[in-house]
Steps between C-alpha positions, in 0.01 A plus 500: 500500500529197733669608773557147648665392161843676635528264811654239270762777435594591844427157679885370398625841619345441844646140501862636446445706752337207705674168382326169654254645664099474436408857427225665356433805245153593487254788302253680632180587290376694789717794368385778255534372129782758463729352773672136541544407887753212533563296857757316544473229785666215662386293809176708514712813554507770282828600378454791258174641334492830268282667277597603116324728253398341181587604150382404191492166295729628292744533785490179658853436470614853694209404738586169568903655532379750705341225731790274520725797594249625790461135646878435477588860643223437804623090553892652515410719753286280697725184511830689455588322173650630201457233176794515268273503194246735604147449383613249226393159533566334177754268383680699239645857662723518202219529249390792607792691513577341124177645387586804623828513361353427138262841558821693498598552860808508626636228737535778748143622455398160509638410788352843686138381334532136682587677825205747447212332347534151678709611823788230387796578722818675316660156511259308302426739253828534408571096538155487214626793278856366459356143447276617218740722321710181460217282417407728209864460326470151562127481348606693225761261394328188504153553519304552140106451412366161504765368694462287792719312731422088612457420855573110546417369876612189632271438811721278701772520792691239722287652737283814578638822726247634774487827353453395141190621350569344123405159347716287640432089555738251653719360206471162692111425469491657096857312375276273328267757323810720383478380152124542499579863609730565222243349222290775595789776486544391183110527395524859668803626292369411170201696591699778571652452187184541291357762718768733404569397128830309578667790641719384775544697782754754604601359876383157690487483817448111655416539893323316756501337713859373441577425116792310553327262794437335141813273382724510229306336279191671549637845441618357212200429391332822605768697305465297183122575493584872560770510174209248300302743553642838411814632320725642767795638375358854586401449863595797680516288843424165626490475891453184685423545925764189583376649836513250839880430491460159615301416143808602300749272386798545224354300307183685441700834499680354208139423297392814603853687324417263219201646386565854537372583815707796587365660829409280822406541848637332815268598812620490822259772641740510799833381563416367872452164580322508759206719332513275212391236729224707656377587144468133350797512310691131434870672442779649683710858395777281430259299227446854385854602390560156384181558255662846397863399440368207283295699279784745455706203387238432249552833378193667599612907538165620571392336831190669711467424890177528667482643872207542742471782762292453808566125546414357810747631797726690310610819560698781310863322582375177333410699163805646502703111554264413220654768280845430566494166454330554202714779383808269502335296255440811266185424317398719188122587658346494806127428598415675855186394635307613756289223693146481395346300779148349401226415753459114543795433357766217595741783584249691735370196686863427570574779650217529671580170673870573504478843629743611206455875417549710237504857316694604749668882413448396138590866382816419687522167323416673147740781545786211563425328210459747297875655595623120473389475105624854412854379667483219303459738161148402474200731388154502492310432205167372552268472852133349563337511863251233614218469713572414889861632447711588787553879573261593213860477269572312169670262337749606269795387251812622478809404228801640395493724200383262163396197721106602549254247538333564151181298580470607819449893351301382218272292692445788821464775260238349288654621191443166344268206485650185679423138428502303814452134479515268752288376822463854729603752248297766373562684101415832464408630180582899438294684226604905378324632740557504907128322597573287215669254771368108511636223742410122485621276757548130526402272732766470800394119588691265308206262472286743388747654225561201335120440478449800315780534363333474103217834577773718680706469170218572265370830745874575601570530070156729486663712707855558412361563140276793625216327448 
């Protein structure tokens, strides 16, 4: 076996442990063939190094397990940190307690396995198990084979938060191109069209950037493509990010209501005005409740808000304002985010220059925001975690009873293939089996999209087919 193969596994574990920091995880060869030595530095200093008896090939997986529990039991004790979710460092907690759930097991014993097998705190692994045991009903309902769900993204915003990590270009310097950018949705769906035998999907899901930074005409126009291009009147959900509050008018609610869209989003990701200034953002918490007071007069009764934990400066009292204003307002899900700050980005060299700080007492922040949704009647139903996140936590979603974010389990849970098309977006075809997983992206520059726009339908149709 080669030993040095596992320091991709336990290099992300090290960096929860160690966020923004150079560090270093090296093997030694100068060990017997029968033991892996692992050193793990930083600044020239050695941190933690340990030796660990090998097993056989056939036992990689309880090796490299065994590994990830030994370094995280030796880095706790050295640095005095305890990681929320244990040894795991993927994206998708939830599946594995799923998975587990469909072998049989109890949520209790599934729950105790999290806690044993990947040192998850009690907290989390209960937080996963309940998420997945509602996913499955949901899954069960509305998933079936060769179904998939459309991802439509609309690359454009009045302007483009510090933190934001997405496609995103100024509406102002592309106004003139929007059309152009719409001619090539339109190439996209029929593709999608063919590619799965003129099945429409079973929930679209048009994000960003900000969809409605288009006008009313041009979501007009995007919508009449959509119904041109598939049969509809089965759609199990069609959610549209309206996002930025200062891109949303009534008059764009009001096309939105028109063509069916029946779950939206207005993101304030705080409701302080004076971190919405430090983060790039163009609108005020009064422009906020003004967005979500005119889409409930356009008779929108599923409305998601979008919050952001570990902004810059803010502290456990301002996550709980946030959740009281928002709670007033009374929307049907809530999106609680925790920060994930990227090196070099607009956000970081801000602060840097600023001095702004942030992840301060995040479990404090996460335990407030938490107890502010479940006040509100809320629940969680589905969660993700990211690299560079805050307090090693996770995102998560939480709605009252019958208002899930369909798409948003579909997609997560890879139960599904889903057609993304648009400039930045990425499609992921799902076979029967579990490694049967493909993902094609798109080109994120606008320039470059629309260049080759004609060979990413014809390879983006090769794929969706199975091909």
């Amino acid at each position: 076996m080669t030993h040095d193969s596992f320091i991709n596994d336990v290099h992300p574990l090290v960096r929860s442990f160690i966020p923004g920091e150079e560090i270093e995880v090296e093997y030694s060869a100068d060990k017997p063939e029968s033991v892996f030595f692992i050193s793990v530095g930083k600044d020239g200093e050695t941190l933690v190094s340990f030796e660990i008896k090998d097993k056989t090939k056939e036992d990689r997986l309880l090796m490299k397990n065994e590994l990830k529990c030994t370094l995280y039991r030796e880095l706790s004790r050295r640095l005095n940190i305890s990681l929320p979710w244990g040894t795991l460092s993927g994206i998708r907690p939830s599946r594995l307690a799923m998975n587990h759930l469909s072998e049989g097991f109890s949520p209790e014993e599934t729950r105790e396995w999290m806690g044993s097998y990947y040192l998850v705190s009690s907290g989390k692994a209960a937080l996963a198990t309940d998420i997945a045991v509602r996913e499955q009903r949901i899954i069960e309902r509305v998933n079936s084979p060769g179904s998939y769900s459309l991802y439509i993204g609309i690359p454009f915003c009045p302007t483009t938060c510090l933190y934001c990590s997405f496609p995103s270009n100024a509406i102002a310097l592309w106004k003139d191109r929007v059309g152009e950018y719409l001619k090539c949705l339109e190439k996209e769906l029929l593709s999608v069209r063919e590619a799965f035998d003129g099945r429409p999907p079973v929930t679209i899901y048009v994000g960003g950037g900000t969809p409605v930074t288009l006008n009313e005409d041009e979501l007009k126009t995007l919508f009449h493509l959509l119904n041109s291009a598939f049969d509809l009147k089965d759609l199990k959900e069609l959610t549209v990010e309206a996002g930025r509050p200062d891109a949303i008018t009534p008059g764009k609610l009001k096309v939105l209501k028109e063509y069916g869209t029946d779950r939206i989003s207005v993101n304030p990701q705080t409701m302080n005005d004076l971190t919405l200034k430090k983060i790039g953002r163009l609108h005020s918490v009064s422009d906020t409740v003004r967005a979500f007071n005119e889409a409930r007069d356009a008779g929108f009764d599923n409305i998601n808000m979008d919050i952001i934990l570990g902004l810059p400066d803010e502290d456990t009292e301002d996550v709980k304002h946030t959740l009281s204003e928002i709670s007033e307002m009374g929307p049907e899900d809530l999106t609680i985010h925790c920060l994930a700050l990227k090196k070099g980005s607009a956000l970081k060299e801000r602060m840097d220059e600023q001095g702004y700080s942030c992840y301060k007492d995040m479990d404090l922040m996460m335990d407030a925001a938490y107890a502010g949704a479940e006040k509100m009647g809320l629940s969680p139903y589905y969660l993700y975690r990211q690299k560079n996140m805050s307090g090693n936590f996770e995102n998560t979603g939480w709605s009252k009873a019958g208002r899930e974010g369909l798409y948003n389990i579909l997609m997560m849970e890879e139960v599904q293939s889903i057609a993304a098309i648009g400039a930045g977006t990425v499609s992921k075809y799902v076979g029967a089996g579990s490694d049967s997983i493909k993902r094609m992206g798109a080109p994120k520059d606008l320039k470059s999209y629309f260049e080759k726009i004609d060979d990413i339908v014809i390879k983006k149709k090769e794929m969706l087919a199975g091909k």
